[in-house]
N, CA and C atoms of all chains as a GROMACS GRO file, in nm:
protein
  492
    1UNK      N    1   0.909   0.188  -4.765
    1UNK     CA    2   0.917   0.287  -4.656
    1UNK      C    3   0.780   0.296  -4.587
    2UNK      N    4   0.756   0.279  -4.474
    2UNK     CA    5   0.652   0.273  -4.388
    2UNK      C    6   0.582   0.485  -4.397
    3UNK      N    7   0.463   0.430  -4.442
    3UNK     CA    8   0.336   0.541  -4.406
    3UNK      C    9   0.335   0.614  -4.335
    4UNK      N   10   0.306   0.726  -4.295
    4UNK     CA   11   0.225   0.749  -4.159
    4UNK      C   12   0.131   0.855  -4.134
    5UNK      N   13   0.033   0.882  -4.089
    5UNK     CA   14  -0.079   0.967  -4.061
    5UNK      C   15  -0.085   1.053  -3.904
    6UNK      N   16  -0.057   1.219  -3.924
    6UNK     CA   17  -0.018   1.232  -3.865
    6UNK      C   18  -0.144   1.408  -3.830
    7UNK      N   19  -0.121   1.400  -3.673
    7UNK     CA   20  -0.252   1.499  -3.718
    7UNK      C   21  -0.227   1.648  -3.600
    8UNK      N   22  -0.306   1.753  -3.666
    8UNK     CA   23  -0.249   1.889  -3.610
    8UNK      C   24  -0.395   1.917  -3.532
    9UNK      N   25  -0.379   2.002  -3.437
    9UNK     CA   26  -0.551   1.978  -3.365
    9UNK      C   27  -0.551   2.144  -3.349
   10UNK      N   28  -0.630   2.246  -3.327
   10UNK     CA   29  -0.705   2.324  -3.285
   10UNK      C   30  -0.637   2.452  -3.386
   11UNK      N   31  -0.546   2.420  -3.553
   11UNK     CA   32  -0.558   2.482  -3.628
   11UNK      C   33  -0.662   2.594  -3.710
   12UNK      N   34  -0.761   2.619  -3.632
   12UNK     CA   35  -0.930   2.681  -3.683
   12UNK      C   36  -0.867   2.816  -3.732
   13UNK      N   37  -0.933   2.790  -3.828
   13UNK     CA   38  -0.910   2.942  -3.947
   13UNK      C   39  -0.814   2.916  -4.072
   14UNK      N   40  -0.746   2.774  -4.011
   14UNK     CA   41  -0.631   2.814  -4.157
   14UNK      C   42  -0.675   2.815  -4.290
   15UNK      N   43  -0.546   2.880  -4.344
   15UNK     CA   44  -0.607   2.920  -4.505
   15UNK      C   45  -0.525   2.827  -4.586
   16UNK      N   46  -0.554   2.878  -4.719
   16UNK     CA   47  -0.508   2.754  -4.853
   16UNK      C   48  -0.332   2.798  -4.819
   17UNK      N   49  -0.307   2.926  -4.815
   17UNK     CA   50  -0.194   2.970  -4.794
   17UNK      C   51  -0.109   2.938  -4.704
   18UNK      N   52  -0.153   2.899  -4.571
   18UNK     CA   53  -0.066   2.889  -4.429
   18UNK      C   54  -0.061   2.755  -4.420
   19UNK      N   55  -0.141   2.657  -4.518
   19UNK     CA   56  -0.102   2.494  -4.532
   19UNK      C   57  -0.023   2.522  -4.646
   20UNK      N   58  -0.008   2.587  -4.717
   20UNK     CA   59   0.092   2.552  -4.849
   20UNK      C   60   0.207   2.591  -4.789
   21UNK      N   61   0.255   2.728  -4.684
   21UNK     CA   62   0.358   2.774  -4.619
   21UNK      C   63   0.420   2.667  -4.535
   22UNK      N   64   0.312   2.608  -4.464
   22UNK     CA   65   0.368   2.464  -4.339
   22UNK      C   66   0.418   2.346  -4.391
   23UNK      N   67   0.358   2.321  -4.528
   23UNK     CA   68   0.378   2.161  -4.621
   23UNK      C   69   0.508   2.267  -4.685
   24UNK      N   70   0.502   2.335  -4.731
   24UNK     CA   71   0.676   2.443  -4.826
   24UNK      C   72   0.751   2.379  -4.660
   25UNK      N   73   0.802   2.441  -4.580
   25UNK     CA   74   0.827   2.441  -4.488
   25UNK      C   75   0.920   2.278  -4.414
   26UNK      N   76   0.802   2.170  -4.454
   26UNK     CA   77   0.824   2.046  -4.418
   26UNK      C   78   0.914   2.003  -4.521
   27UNK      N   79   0.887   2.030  -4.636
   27UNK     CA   80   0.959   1.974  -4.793
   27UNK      C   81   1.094   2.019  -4.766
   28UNK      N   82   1.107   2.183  -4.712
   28UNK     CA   83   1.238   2.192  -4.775
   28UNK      C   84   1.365   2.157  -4.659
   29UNK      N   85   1.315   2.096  -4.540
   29UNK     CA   86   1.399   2.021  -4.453
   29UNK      C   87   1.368   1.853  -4.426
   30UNK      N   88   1.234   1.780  -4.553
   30UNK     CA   89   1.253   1.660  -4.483
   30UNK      C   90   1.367   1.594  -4.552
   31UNK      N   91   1.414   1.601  -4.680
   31UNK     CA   92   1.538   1.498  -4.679
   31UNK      C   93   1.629   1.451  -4.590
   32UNK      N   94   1.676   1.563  -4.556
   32UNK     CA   95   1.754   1.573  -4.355
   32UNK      C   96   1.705   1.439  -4.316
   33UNK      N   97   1.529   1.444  -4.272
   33UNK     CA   98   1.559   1.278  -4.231
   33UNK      C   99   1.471   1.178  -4.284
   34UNK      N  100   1.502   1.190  -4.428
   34UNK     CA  101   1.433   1.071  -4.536
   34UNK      C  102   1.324   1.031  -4.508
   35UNK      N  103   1.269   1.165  -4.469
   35UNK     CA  104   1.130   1.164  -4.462
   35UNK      C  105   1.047   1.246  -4.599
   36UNK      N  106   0.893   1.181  -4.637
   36UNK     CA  107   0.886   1.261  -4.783
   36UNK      C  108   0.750   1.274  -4.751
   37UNK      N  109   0.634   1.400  -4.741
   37UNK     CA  110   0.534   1.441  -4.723
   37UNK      C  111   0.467   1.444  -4.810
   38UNK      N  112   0.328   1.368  -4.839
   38UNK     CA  113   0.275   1.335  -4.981
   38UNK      C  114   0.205   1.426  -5.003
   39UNK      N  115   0.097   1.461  -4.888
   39UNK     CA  116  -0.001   1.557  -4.896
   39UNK      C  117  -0.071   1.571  -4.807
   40UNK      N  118  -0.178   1.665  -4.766
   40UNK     CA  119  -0.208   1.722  -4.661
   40UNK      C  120  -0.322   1.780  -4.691
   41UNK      N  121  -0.438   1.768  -4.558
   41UNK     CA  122  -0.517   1.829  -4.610
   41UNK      C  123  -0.604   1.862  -4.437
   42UNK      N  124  -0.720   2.062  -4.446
   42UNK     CA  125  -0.742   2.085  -4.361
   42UNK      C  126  -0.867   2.082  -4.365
   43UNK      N  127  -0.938   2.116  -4.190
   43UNK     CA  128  -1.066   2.167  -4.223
   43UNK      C  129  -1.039   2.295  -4.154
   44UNK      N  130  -1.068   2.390  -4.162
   44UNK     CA  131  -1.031   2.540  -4.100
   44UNK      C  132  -1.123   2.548  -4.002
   45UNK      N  133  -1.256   2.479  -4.024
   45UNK     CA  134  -1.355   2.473  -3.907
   45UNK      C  135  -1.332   2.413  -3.782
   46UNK      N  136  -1.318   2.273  -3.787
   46UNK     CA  137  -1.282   2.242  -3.645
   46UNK      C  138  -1.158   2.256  -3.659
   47UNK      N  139  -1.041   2.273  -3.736
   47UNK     CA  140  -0.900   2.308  -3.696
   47UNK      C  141  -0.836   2.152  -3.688
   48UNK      N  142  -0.878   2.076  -3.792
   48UNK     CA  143  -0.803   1.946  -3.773
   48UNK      C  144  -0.730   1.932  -3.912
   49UNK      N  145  -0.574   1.941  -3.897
   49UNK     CA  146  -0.478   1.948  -4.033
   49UNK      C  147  -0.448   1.788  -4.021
   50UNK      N  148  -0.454   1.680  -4.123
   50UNK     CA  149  -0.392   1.565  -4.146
   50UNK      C  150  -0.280   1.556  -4.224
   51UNK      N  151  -0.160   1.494  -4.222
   51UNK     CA  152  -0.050   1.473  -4.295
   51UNK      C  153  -0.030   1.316  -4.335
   52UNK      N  154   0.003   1.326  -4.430
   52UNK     CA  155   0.004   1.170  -4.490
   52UNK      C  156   0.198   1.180  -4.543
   53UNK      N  157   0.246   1.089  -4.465
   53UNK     CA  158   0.407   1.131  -4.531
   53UNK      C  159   0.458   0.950  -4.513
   54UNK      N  160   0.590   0.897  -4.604
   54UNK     CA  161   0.639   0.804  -4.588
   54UNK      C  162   0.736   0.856  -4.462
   55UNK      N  163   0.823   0.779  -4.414
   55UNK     CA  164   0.890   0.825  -4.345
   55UNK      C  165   0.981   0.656  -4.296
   56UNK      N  166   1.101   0.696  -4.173
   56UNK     CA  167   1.181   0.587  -4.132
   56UNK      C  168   1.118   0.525  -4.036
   57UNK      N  169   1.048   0.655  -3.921
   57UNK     CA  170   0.971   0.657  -3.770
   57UNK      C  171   0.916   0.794  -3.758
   58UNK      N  172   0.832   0.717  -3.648
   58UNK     CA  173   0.736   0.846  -3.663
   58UNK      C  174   0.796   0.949  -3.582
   59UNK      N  175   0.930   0.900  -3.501
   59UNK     CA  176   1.028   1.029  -3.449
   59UNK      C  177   1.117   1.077  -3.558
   60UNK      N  178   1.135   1.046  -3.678
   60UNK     CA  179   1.160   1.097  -3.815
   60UNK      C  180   1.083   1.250  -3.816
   61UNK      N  181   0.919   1.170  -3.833
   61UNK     CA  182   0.807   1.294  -3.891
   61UNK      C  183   0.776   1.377  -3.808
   62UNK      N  184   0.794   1.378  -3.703
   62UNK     CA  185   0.801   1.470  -3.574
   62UNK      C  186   0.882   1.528  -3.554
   63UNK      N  187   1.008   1.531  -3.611
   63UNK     CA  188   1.144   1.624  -3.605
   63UNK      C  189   1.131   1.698  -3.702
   64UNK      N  190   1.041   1.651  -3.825
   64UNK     CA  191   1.106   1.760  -3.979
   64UNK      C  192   0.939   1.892  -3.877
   65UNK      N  193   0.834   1.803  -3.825
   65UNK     CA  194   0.725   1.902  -3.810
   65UNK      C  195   0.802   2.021  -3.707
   66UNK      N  196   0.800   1.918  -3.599
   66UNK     CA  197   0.896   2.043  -3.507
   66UNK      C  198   0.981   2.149  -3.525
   67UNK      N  199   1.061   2.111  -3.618
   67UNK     CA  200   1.184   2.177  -3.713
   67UNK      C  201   1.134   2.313  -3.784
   68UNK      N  202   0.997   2.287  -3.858
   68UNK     CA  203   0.953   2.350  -3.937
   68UNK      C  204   0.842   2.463  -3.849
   69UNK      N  205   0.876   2.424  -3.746
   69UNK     CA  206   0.761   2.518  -3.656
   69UNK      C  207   0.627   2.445  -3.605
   70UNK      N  208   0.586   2.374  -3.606
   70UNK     CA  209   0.420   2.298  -3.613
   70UNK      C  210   0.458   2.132  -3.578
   71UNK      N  211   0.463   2.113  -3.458
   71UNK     CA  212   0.498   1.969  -3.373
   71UNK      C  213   0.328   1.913  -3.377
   72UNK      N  214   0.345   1.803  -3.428
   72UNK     CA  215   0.210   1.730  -3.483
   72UNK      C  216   0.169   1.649  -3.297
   73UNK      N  217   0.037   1.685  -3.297
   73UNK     CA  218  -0.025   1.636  -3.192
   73UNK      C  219  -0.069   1.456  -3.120
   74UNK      N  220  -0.034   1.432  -3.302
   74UNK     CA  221  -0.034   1.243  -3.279
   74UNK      C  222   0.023   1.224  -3.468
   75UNK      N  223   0.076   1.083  -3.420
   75UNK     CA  224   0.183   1.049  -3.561
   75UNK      C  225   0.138   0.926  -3.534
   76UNK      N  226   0.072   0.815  -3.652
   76UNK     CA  227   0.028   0.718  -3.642
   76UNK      C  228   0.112   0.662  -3.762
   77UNK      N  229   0.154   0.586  -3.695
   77UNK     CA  230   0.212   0.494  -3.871
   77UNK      C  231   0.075   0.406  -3.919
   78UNK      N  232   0.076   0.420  -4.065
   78UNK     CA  233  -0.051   0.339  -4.052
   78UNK      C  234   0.008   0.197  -4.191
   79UNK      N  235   0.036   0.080  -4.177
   79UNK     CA  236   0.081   0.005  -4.220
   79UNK      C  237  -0.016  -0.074  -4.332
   80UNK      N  238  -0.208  -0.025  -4.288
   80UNK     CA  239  -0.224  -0.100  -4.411
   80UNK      C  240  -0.306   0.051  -4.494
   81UNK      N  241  -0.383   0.010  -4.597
   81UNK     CA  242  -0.448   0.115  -4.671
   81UNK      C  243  -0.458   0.041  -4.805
   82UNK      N  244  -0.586   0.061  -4.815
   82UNK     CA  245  -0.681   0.032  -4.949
   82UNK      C  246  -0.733   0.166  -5.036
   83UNK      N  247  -1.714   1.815  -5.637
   83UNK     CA  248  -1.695   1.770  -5.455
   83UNK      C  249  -1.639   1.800  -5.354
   84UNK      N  250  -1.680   1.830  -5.257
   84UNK     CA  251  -1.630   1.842  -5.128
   84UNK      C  252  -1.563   1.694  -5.111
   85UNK      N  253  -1.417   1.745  -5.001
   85UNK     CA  254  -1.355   1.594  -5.001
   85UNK      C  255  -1.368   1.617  -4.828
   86UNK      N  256  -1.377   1.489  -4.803
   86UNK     CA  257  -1.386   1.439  -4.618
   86UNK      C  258  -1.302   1.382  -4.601
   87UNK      N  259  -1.254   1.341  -4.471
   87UNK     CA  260  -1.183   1.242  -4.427
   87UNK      C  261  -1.241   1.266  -4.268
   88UNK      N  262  -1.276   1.126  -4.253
   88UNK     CA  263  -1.357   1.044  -4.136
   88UNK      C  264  -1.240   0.943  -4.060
   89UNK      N  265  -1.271   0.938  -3.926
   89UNK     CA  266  -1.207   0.863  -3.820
   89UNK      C  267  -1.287   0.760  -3.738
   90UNK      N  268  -1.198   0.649  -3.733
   90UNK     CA  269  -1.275   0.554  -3.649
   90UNK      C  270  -1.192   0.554  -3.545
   91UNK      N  271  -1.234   0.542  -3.430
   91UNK     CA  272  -1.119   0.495  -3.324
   91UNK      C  273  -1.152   0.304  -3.302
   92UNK      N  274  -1.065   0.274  -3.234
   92UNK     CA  275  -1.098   0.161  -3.125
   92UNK      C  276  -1.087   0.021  -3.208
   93UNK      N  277  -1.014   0.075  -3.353
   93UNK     CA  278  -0.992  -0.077  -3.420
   93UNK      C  279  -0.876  -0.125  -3.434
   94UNK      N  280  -0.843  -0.158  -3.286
   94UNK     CA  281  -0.715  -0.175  -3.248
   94UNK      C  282  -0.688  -0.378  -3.341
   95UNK      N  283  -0.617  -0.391  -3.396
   95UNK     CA  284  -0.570  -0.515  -3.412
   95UNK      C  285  -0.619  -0.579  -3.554
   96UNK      N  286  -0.676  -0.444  -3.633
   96UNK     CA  287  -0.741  -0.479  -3.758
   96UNK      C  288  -0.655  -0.527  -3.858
   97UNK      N  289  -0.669  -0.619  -3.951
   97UNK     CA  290  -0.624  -0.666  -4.034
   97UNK      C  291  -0.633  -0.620  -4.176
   98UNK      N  292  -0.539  -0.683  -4.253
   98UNK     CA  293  -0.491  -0.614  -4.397
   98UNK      C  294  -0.686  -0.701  -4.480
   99UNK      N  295  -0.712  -0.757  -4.445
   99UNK     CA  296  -0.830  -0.838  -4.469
   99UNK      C  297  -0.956  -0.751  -4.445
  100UNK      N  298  -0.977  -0.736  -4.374
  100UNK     CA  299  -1.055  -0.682  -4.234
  100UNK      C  300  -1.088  -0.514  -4.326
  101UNK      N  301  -0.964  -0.440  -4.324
  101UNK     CA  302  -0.970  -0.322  -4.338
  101UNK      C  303  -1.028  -0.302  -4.498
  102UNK      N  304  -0.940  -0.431  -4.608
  102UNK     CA  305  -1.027  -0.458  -4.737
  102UNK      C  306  -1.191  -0.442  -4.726
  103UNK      N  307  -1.233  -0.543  -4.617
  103UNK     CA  308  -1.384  -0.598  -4.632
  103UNK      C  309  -1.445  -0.458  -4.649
  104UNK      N  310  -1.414  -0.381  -4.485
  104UNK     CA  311  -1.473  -0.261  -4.471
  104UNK      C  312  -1.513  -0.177  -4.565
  105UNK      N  313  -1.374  -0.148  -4.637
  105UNK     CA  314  -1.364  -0.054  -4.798
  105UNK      C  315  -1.479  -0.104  -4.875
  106UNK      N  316  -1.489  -0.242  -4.884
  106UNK     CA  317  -1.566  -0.302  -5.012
  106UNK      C  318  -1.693  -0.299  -4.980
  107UNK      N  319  -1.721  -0.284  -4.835
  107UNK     CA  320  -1.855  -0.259  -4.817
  107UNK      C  321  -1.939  -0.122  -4.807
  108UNK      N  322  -1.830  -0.004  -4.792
  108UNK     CA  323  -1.886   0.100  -4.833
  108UNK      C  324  -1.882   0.078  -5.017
  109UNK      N  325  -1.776   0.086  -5.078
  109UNK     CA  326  -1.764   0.051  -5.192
  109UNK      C  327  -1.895   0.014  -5.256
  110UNK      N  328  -1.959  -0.121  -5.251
  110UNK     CA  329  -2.093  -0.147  -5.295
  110UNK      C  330  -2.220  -0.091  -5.287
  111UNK      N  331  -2.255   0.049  -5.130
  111UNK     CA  332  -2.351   0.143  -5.160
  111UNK      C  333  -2.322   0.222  -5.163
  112UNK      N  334  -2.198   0.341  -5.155
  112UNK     CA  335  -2.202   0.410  -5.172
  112UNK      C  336  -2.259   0.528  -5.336
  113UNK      N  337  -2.265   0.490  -5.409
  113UNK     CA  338  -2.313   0.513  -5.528
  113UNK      C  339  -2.474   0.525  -5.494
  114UNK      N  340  -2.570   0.498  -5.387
  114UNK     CA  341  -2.671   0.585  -5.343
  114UNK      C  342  -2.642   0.664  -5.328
  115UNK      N  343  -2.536   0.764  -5.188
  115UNK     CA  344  -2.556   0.859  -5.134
  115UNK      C  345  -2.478   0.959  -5.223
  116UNK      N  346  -2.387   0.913  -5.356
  116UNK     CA  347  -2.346   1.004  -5.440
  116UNK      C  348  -2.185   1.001  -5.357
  117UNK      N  349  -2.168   0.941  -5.248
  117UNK     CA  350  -2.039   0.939  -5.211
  117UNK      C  351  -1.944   0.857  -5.241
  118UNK      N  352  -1.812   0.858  -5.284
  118UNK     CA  353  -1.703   0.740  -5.317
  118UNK      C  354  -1.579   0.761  -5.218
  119UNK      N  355  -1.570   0.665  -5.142
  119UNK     CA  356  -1.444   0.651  -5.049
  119UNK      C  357  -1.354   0.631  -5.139
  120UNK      N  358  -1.216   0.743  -5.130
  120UNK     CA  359  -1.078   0.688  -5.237
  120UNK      C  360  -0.971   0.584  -5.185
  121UNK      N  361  -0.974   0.616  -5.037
  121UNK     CA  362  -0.851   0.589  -5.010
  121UNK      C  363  -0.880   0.562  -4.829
  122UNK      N  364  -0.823   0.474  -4.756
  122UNK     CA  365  -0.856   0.445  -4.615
  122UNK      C  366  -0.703   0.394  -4.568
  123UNK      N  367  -0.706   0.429  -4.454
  123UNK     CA  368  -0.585   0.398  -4.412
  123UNK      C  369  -0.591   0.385  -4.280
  124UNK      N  370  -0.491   0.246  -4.197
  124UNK     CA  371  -0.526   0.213  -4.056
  124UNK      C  372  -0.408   0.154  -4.011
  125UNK      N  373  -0.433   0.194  -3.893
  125UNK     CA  374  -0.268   0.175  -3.738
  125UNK      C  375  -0.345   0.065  -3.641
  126UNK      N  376  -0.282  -0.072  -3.697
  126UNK     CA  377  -0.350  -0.142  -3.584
  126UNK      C  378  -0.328  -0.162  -3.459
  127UNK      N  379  -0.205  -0.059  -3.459
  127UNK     CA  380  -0.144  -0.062  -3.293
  127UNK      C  381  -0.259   0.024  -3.229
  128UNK      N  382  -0.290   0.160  -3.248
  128UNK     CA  383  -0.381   0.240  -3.198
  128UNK      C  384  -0.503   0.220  -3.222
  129UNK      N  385  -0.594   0.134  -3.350
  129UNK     CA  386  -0.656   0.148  -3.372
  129UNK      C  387  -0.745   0.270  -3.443
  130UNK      N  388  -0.654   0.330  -3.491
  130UNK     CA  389  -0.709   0.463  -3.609
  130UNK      C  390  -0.762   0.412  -3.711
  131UNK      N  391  -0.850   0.473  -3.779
  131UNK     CA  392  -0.841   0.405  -3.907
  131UNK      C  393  -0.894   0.561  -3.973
  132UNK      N  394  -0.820   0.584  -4.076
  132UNK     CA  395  -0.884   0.705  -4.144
  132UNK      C  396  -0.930   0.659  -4.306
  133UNK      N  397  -1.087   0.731  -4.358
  133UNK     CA  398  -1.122   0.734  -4.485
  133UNK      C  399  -1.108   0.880  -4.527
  134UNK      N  400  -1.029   0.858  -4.695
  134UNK     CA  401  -1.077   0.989  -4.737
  134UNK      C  402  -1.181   0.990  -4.811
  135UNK      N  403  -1.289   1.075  -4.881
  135UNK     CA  404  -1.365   1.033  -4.947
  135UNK      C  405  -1.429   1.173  -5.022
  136UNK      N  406  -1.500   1.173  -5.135
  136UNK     CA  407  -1.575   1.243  -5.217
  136UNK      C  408  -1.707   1.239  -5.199
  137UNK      N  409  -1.808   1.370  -5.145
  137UNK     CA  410  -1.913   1.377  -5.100
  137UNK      C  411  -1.991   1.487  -5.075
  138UNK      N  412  -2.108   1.444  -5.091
  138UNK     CA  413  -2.211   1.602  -5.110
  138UNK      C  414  -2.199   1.641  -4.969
  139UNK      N  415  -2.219   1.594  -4.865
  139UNK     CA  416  -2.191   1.641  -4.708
  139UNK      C  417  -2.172   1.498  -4.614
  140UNK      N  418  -2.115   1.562  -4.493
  140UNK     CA  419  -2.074   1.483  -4.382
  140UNK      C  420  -2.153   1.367  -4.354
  141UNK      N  421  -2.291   1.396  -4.382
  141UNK     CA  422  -2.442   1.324  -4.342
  141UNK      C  423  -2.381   1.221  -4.412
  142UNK      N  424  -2.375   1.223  -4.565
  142UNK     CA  425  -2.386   1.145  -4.654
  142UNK      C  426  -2.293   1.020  -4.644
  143UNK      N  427  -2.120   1.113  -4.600
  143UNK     CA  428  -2.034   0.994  -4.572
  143UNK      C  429  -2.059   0.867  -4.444
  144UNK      N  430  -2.122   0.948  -4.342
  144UNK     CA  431  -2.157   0.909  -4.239
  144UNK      C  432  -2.270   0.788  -4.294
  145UNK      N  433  -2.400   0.805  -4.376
  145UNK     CA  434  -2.463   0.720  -4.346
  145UNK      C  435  -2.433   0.611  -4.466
  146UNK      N  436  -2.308   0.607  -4.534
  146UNK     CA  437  -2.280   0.525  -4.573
  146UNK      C  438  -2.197   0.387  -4.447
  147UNK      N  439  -2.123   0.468  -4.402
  147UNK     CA  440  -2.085   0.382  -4.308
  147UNK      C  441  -2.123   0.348  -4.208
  148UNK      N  442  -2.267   0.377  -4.185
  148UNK     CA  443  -2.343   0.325  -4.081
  148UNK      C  444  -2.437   0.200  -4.141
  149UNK      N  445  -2.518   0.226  -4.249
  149UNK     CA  446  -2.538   0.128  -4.358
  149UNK      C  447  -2.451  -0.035  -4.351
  150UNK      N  448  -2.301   0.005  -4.408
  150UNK     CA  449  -2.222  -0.040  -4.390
  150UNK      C  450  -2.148  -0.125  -4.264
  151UNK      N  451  -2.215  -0.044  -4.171
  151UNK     CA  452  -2.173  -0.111  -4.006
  151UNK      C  453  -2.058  -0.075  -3.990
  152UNK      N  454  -1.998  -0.020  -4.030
  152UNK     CA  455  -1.900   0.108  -3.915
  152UNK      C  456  -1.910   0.216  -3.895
  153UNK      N  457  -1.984   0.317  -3.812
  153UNK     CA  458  -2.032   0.421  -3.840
  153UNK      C  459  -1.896   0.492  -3.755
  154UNK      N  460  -1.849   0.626  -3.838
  154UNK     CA  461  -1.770   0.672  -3.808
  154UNK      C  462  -1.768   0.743  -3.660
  155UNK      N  463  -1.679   0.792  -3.590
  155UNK     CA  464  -1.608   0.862  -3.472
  155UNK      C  465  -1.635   1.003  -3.492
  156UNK      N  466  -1.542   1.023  -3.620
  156UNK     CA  467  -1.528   1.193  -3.686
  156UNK      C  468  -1.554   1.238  -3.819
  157UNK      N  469  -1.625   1.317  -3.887
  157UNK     CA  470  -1.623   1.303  -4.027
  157UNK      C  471  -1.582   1.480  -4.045
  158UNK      N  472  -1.492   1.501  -4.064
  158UNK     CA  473  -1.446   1.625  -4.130
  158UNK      C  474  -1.432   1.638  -4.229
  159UNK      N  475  -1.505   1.779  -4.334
  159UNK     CA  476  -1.476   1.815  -4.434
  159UNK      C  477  -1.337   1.845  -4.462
  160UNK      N  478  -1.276   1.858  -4.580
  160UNK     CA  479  -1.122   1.903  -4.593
  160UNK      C  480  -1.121   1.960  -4.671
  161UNK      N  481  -1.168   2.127  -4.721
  161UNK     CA  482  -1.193   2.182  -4.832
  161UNK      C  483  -1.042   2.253  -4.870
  162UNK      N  484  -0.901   2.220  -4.782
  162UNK     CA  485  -0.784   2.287  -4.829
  162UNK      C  486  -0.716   2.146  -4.827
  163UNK      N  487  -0.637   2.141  -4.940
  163UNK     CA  488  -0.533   2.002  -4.933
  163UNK      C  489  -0.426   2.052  -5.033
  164UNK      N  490  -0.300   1.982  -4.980
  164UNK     CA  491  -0.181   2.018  -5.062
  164UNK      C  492  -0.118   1.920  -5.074
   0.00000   0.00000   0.00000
C-alpha cells in the first residue's frame, strides 16, 4: 500500500490533546477508505502538523481528513524512505 | 530528545539510490552533533523530501546536513506526536 506525507499549516498552539482528538478522529472513519494513519506529529510553534498514513490515493487521505474536520493543506505520496 | 522533522524542497526526480546516499551521509557525521536521523522520506514527483530525526536543537540538525551537502529548506521541532 503506497505511503503518504501529508501536511496541516498554520495549526499554532496545538496541544498533545487536540492532535490525539484529530488522529482519534481520522482512525475512527479511515477504514471507510482503507486508509490507515501511522502517526503524526506537531510543532505548536510554527503550526506545522505532519501525517504519515498508508493509503489507496492521496484523494483517499484527504476524504478521511476532510471527513474528520481538518482538510490537509498538501498530501504527498512519498514512494521511497530509508 | 527533542524530535525534528526537516524539509527539502526542489528534489524533484530523486531516486531510491540517491535518497539512500543522502541518509548515509548524514548517517556517518552525525554522531558529532549528537544528532541521529531515523527515518526520511521522499515524493519524487514534487520533490519533498522529509527527515525525521533526534536532536539537541534545529542548529544541530541543520548543520549536519549542510556538512553533508543538503542543507535543509525547514527544520521544525515536533515536541507532540501520536
Amino acid at each position: 500500500m503506497p505511503e503518504f506525507m501529508d501536511i496541516h499549516h498554520g495549526m499554532t498552539g496545538i496541544t498533545a490533546d487536540q492532535l490525539m482528538e484529530a488522529h482519534q478522529a481520522d482512525l475512527a472513519i479511515e477504514g471507510e477508505e482503507n486508509v490507515h494513519f501511522k502517526k503524526a506529529w506537531a510543532d505548536p510553534k510554527s503550526g506545522e502538523v505532519y501525517c504519515l498514513s498508508e493509503a489507496p490515493s492521496a484523494e483517499a487521505v484527504q476524504r478521511v481528513h476532510e471527513r474528520a474536520g481538518h482538510k490537509a493543506d498538501e498530501v504527498h505520496e512519498v514512494p521511497l524512505s530509508v
